[in-house]
N, C-alpha and C positions, 0 to 999 in steps of 0.2 A: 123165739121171735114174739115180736109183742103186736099181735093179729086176731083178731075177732071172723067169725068164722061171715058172722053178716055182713060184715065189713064190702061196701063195694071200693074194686082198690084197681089203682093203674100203676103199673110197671113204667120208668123211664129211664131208657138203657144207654147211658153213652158211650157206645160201640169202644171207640179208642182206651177211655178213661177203664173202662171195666176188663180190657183185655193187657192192659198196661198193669192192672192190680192184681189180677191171676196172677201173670206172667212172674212179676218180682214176689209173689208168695210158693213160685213155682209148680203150677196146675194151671190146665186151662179148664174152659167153662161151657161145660156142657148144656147147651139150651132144651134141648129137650128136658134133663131131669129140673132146669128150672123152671120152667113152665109148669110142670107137673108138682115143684115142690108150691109154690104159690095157689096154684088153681086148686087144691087138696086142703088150705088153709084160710080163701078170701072166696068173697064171689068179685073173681079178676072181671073188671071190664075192658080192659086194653094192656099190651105188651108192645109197648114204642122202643124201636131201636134205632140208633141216628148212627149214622156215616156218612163219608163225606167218598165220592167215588173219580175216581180218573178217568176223561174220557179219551175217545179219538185214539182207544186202544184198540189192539185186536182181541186181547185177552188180557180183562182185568181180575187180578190176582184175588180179589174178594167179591167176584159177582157169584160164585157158586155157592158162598158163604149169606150173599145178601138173599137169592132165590129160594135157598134151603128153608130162612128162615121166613119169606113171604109168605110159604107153603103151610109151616107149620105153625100159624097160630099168633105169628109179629106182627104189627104194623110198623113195615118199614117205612123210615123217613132218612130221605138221601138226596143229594147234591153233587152237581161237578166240584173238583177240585178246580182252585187255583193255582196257574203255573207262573212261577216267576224266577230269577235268576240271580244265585248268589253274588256274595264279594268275592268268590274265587271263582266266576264264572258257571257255573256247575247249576242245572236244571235241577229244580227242586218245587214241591209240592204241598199245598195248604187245605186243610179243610175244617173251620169251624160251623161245629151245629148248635150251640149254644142259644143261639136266637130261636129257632127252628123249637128247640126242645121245652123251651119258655113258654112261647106261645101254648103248643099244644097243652101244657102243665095248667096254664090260665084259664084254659079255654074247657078244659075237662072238671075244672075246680068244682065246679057248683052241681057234678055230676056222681062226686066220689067223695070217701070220707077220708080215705089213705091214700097217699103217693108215699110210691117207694122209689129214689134216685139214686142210680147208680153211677155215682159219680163221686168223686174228693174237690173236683172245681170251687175254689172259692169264692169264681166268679156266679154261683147259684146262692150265696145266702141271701139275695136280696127277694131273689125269684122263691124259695122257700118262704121268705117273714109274708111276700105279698098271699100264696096261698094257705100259710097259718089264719091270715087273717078274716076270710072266705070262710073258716072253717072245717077245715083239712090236716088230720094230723099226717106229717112230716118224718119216714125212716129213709135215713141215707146210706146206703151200703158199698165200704171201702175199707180202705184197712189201715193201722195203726202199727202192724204188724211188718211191715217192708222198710226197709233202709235206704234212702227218708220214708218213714210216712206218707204215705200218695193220697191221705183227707185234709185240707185246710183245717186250720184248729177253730176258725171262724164259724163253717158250716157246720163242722162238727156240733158247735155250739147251738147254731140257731136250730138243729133239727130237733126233732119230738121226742126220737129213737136213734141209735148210732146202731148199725147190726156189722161184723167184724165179717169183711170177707175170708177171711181164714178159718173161720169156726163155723162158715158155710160149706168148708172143700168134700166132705163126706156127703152132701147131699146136692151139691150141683157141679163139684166138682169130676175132671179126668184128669189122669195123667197128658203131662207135656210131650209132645211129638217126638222120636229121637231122631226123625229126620234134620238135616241139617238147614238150617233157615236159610236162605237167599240173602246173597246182597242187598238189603234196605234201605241203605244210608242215604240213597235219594229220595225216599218218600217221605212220609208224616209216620206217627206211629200207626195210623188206624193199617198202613198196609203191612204190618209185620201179619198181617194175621194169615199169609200165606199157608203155613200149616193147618190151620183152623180151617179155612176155605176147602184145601184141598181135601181132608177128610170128608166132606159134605159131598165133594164131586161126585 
């Protein structure tokens, strides 16, 4: 990793994006040892994690996953979903945090020297070039390494640093749940994270 130990650095976690990149490199993604793998190499000032949450549940499948992580050192940033209904009739569920994660990134710029984004959204190179120009170098962490590729060849470019979520998996990595995942097909990706969640219970 290309990290200076003075370095003041923020973490921006996009819940979905990061757990979709585990997922198809097959491990998921232990917070705790990432937190510990960063704060051992930056002087970390923030650890933002975005999701987008379903409400007017009785029991939402990632709220023990969202509390876990309030407790231990996140700043969580979260929103209802939106609910709306397909072309084949069938309840289905939205949640972009894209804007949400922008801001905060802007808004922390002239606070830190590094961001690190955890994301392949292509929809961030514009939001990277504006906090390059602030002053802030720029590592994006995703991977290259999954069939397709889950980093725009875009972002990949405009960033400082590319760090290879797969040649993270020995240090923030766990193994995948052998539990058998739930029907999802109605949610977004962020609610596959029902195993992740439930481990934290």
């Amino acid at each position: 990793m290309t990290f200076y130990s003075e370095e003041r650095t923020a973490l921006f976690i996009d819940g979905s994006n990061l757990y979709a990149s585990a997922r198809s490199l097959g491990f998921d993604i232990d917070y705790k040892k990432l937190l510990s793998e960063f704060s051992s190499q930056v002087r970390l000032v923030r650890a933002f994690y975005y999701t987008a949450l379903i409400e007017d549940q009785e029991y939402s499948p990632i709220r023990p996953l969202v509390d876990w992580l309030d407790y231990n050192g996140y700043t969580m940033v979260t929103k209802p979903t939106k609910e709306f209904t397909d072309a084949t009739g069938r309840r289905k569920y939205k949640g972009n945090m894209d804007i949400e994660l922008a801001i905060d990134m802007i808004d922390l710029a002239e606070h830190i020297d590094h961001a690190v984004l955890f994301s392949g959204d292509g929809d961030f190179r514009r939001l990277i070039e504006a906090v390059q120009k602030r002053g802030v170098r720029v590592t994006v962490v995703s991977t290259v390494k999954s069939q397709p590729p889950m980093i725009a060849d875009e972002l990949r470019r405009q960033a400082d640093f590319f760090l290879e979520l797969k040649d993270m998996e020995k240090n923030v990595g766990r193994a995948v749940s052998q539990r058998q995942d739930r029907d999802v097909e109605d949610y977004p990706v962020e609610y596959e994270m029902y195993d992740e969640a439930e481990k934290l219970a």
